[in-house]
C-alpha positions in Angstrom: 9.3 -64.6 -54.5 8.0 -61.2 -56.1 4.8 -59.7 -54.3 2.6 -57.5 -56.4 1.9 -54.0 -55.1 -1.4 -53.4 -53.6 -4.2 -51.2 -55.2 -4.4 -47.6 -54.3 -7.8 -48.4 -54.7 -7.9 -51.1 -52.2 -5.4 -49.0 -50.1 -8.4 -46.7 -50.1 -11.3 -49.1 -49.0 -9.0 -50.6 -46.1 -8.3 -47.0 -44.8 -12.2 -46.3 -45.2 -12.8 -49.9 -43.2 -10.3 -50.1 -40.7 -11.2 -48.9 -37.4 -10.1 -45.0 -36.3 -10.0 -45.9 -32.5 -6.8 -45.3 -31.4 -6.7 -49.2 -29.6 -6.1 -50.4 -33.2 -3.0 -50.0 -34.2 -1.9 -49.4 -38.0 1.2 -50.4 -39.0 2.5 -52.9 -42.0 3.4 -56.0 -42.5 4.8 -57.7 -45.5 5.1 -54.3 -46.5 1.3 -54.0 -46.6 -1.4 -51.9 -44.5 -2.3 -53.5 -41.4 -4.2 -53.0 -38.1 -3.6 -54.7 -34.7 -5.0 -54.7 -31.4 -2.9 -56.1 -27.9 -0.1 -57.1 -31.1 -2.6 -59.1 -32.7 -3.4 -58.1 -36.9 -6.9 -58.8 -37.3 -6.9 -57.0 -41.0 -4.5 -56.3 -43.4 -3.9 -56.5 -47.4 -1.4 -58.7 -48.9 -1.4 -58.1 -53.0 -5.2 -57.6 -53.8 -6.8 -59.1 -51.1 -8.0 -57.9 -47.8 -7.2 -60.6 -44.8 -9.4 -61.2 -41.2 -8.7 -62.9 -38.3 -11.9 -64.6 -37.6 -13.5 -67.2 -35.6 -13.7 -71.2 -37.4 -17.5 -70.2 -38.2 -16.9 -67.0 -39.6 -13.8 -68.5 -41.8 -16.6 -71.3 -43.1 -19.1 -68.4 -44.1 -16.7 -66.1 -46.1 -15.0 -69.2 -47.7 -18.6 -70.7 -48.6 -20.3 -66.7 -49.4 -17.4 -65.0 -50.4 -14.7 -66.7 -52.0 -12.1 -66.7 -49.4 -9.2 -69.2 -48.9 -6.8 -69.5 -46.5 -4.3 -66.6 -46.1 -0.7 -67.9 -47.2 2.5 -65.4 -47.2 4.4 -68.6 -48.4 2.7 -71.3 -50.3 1.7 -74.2 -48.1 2.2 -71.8 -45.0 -1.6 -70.8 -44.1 -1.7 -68.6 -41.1 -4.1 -70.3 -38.9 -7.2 -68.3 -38.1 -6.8 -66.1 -41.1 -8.4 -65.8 -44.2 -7.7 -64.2 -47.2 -10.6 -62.7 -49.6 -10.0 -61.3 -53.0 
């Protein structure tokens, strides 16, 4: 399976949206820009999209406001409690 390299562009944003406070930790995964706190990623990129961990109501809004799906490094593989907006 080929991946397609993220943006710098969106490599930008996610620098400018992360959190700074040393408790969040950058690092990647997939080979993309992530942040985690306690060993947990609660944003990232995978190709062109920008992922969050969120709570089951929060997933519901940005599914039904903004187009997210669930976040899949494998097809048919969601991460659970992720989502995946473009």
């Amino acid at each position: 399976m080929s991946w397609r390299k993220t943006s710098p562009e969106l490599i930008a944003l996610f620098d400018e949206v992360a959190p700074g406070d040393p408790i969040a930790e950058r690092q990647k995964m997939f080979g993309f820009p992530c942040a985690f706190v306690n060993g947990n990623m609660f944003i990232g990129l995978h190709q062109e999209n920008i992922l969050l961990r969120l709570s089951e109501a929060d997933r519901e809004v940005m599914k039904s406001e903004h187009r997210a799906g669930p976040f899949e490094a494998k097809p048919g593989r969601a991460m659970k409690g992720y989502v995946s907006v473009p």
